[in-house]
C-alpha positions in Angstrom: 28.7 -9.1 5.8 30.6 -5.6 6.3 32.0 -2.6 4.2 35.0 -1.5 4.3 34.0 0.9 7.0 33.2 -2.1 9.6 29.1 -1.4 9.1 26.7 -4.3 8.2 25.9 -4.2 4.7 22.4 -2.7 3.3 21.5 -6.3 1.8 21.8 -8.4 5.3 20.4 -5.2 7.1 17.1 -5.5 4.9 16.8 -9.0 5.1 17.0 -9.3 8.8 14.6 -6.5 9.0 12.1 -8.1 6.4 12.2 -11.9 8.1 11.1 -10.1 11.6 8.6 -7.8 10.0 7.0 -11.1 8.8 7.8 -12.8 12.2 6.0 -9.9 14.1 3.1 -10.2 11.5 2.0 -13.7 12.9 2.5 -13.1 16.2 0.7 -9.7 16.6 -2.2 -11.1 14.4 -2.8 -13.8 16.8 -5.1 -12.8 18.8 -7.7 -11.4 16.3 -7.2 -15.5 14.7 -8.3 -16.8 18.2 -11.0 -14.7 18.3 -12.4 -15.9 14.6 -12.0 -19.3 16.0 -13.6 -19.3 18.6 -16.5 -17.4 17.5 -16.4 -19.5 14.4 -15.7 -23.0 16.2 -19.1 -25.0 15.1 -18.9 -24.1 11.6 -15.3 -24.6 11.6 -15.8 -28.5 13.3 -19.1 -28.6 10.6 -17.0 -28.2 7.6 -14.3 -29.7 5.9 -13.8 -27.0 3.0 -13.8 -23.4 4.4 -11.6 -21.2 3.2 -10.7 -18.6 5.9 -11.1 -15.3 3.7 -14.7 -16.1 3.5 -14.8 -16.5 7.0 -13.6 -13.4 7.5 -15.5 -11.6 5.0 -18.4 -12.0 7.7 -16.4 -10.4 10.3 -15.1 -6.7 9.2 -13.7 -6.0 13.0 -12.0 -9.3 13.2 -10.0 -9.0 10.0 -9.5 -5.5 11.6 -8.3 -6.9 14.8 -5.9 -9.7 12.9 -4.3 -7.9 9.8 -4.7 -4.5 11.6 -2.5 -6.2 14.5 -0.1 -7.7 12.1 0.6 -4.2 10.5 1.2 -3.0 13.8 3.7 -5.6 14.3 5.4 -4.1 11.6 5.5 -0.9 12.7 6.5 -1.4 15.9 9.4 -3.8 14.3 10.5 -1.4 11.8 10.8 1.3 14.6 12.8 -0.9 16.8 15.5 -1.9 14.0 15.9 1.4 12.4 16.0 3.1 16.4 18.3 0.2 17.8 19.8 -1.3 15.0 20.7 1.5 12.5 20.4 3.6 15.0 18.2 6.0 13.5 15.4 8.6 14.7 12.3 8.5 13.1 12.8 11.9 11.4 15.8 10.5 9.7 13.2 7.0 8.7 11.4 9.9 7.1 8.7 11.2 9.4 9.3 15.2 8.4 5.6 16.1 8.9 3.9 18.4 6.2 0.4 18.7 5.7 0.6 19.9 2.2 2.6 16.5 1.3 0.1 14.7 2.9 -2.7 16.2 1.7 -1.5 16.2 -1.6 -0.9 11.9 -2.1 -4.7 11.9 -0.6 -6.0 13.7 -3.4 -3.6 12.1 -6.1 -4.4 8.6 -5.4 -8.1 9.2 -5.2 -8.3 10.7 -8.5 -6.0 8.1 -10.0 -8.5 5.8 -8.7 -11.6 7.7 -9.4 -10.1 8.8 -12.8 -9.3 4.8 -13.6 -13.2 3.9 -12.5 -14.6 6.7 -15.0 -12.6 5.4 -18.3 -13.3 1.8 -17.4 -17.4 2.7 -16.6 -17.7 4.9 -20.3 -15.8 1.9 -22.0 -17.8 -0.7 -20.5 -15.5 -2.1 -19.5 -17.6 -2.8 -16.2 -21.1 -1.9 -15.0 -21.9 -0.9 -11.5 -24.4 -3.2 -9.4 -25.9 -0.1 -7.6 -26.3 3.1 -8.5 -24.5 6.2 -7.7 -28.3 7.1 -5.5 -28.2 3.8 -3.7 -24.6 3.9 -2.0 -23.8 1.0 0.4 -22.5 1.6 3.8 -21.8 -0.9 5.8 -19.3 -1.8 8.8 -16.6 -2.4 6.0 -16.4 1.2 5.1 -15.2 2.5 8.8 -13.6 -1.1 9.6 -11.3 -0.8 6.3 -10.8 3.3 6.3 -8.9 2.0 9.9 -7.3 -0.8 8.0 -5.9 1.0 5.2 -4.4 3.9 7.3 -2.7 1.8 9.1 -0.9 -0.2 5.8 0.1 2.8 4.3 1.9 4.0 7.5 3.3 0.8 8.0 4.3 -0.2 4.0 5.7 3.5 3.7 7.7 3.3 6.6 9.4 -0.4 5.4 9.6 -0.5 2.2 10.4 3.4 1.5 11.9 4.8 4.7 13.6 1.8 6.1 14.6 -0.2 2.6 15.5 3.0 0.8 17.2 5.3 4.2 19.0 1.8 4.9 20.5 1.8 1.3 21.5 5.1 1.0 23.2 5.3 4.5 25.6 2.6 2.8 26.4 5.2 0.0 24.3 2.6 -2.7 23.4 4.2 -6.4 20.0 6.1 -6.8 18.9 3.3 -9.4 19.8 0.5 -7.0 18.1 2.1 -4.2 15.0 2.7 -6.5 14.8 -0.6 -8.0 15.3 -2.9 -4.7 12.8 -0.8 -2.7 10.5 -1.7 -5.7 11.0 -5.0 -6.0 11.1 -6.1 -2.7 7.8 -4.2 -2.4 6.2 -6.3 -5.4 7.6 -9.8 -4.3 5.8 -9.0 -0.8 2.5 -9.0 -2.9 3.8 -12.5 -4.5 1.4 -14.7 -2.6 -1.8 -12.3 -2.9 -5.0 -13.6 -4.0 -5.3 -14.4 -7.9 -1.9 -12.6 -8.5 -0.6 -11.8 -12.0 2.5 -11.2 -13.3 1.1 -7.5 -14.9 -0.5 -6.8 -11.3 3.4 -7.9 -9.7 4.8 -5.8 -12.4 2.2 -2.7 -11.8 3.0 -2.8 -7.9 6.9 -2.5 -9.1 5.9 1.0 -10.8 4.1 1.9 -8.1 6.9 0.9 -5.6 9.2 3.5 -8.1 6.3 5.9 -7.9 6.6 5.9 -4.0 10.4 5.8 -4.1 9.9 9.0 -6.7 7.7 11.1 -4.1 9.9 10.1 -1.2 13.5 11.0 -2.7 12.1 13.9 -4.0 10.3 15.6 -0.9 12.5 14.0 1.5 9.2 12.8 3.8 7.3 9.8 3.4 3.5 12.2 3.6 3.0 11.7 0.3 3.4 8.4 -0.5 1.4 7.3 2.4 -1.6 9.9 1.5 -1.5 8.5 -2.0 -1.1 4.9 -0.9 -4.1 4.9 1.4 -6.8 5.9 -0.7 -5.6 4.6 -3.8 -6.3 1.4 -1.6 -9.3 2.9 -0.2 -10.9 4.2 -2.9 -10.5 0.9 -5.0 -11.9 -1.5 -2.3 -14.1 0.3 -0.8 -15.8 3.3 -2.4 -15.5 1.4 -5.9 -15.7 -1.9 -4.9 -12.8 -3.6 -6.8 -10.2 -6.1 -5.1 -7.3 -4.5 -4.1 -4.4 -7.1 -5.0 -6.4 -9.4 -4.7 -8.7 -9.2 -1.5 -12.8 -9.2 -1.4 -13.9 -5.7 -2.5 -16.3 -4.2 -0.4 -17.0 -1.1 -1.7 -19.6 1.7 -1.2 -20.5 1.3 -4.9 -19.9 -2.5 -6.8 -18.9 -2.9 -9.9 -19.1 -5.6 -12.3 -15.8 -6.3 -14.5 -17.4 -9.9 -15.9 -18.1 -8.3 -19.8 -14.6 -6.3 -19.4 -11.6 -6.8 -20.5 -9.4 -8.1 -18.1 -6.2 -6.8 -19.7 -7.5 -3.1 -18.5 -9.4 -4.0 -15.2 -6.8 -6.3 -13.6 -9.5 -9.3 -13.4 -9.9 -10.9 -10.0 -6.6 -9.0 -8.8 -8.3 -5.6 -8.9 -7.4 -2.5 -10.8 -3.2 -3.0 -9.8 -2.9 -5.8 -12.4 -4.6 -4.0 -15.8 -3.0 -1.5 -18.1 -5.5 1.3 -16.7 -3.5 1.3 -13.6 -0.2 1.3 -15.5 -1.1 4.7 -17.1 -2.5 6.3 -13.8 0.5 5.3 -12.0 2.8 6.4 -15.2 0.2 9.9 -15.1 1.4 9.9 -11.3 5.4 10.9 -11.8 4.2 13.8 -14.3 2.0 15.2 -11.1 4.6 14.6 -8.4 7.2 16.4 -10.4 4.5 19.4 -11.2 3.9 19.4 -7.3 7.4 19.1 -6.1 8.4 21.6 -8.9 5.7 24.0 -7.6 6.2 23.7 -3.8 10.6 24.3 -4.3 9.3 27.3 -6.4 7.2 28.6 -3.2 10.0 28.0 -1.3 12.9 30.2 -2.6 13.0 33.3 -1.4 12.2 36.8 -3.3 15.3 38.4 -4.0 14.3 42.4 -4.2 16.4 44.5 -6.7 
């Protein structure tokens, strides 16, 4: 269970962390569960065959309240193991602020997104259900905005800063360190909605993707910009599923006369090809960013 140095290894570190993120998961999103069941008891008591997404697809704030308060149970986990148990500071987790980072992974995983929805819409690949006059705002698009901030904090901050800070701390290889934070990340996803074996393999490039932008500017900004509204954008401006959850988007598309191979099917845009190439596209624009913002950083040297 030790190195030779008397520390707990990486591997039993990451495990006991990952078992009490999943522990704190059901216990913070209790109380949002009580509240769906109560205020759904009669149909609940009426029906034999309900599945509970569809119940809360009627209740935007309550699937706020329950997966919003699971993802806080993972932060506030997280925090306490790295703080108590590695013994870490949140800078050190990988909380080095900069707006430009930040800013940055927001645009890059709209336009991934947005990018994606365009080839997709000139192929035909879908066919939108309203048009791009008639947007549809609803409680989703504030409930989920909330919803999605708060899981790109909170998977950022696991499965980059605590998986991939743990790991290195232990002196493990680069490609270990990139490879485990990626996979982990991808078998988390295992048990999604209408999973696929291209959408778990897409989510491991992704994982890499993050673990790229993370490594490289030492601060977890960009890969939580970029994970939040590549989520955002896909479930709810463009209305696919993201890993397999309801879309709910401002716009909806149709992806029944598509091919399924490059929309992802009933997984969302994470498990077709399209999304490999955007994600693939996105190491070519992190190293042009990260390339441009060392070059701003060195110093003029006057003759």
């Amino acid at each position: 269970m030790k190195n030779d140095k008397g520390q707990f290894r990486a591997g039993w570190l990451i495990a006991l962390a990952f078992v009490s993120m999943l522990v704190a998961q059901q216990i913070f999103s209790l109380p949002g569960a009580l509240l769906l069941f109560l205020y759904e008891l009669p149909a609940l008591t009426s029906s034999t065959e309900m599945d509970i997404l569809q119940i809360y697809d009627g209740h935007p704030w309550l699937y706020v309240i329950t997966q919003g308060g699971a993802v806080v149970g993972s932060i506030l986990v997280t925090y306490i193991l790295w703080r108590f148990v590695n013994k870490g500071s949140l800078r050190s987790l990988g909380f080095r602020w900069s707006f430009a980072d930040f800013a940055y992974g927001l645009f890059l995983g709209a336009a991934s997104i947005t990018v994606i929805f365009l080839l997709l819409l000139a192929t035909g690949n879908i066919a939108m259900v309203n048009s791009f006059g008639a947007p549809e705002f609803s409680a989703y698009t504030i409930a989920f905005l909330l919803m999605y901030i708060l899981v790109g904090i909170s998977e950022e901050m696991f499965f980059r800063g605590y998986v991939m800070s743990t790991m290195q701390s232990r002196g493990n290889p680069k490609w270990a360190i990139y490879l485990v934070s990626a996979v982990v990340f991808s078998l988390a996803h295992g048990l999604n909605p209408n999973v696929s074996w291209l959408g778990l393999l897409n989510i491991v490039f992704v994982g890499v993707l993050f673990a790229y932008m993370f490594l490289e500017t030492d601060s977890l900004w960009l890969p939580i910009g970029y994970h939040m509204t590549w989520n955002y954008f896909q479930g709810n401006v463009f209305g696919f599923a993201v890993s397999g959850t309801t879309p709910n988007g401002i716009y909806n598309v149709s992806i029944e006369s598509g091919n399924a191979w490059l929309t992802g099917g009933a997984f969302g845009l994470e498990g077709g090809l399209a999304a490999t190439v955007l994600i693939l596209a996105g190491f070519a624009a992190t190293w042009v960013y990260v390339r441009k913002m060392k070059k701003s950083a060195c110093p003029v040297v006057q003759p």
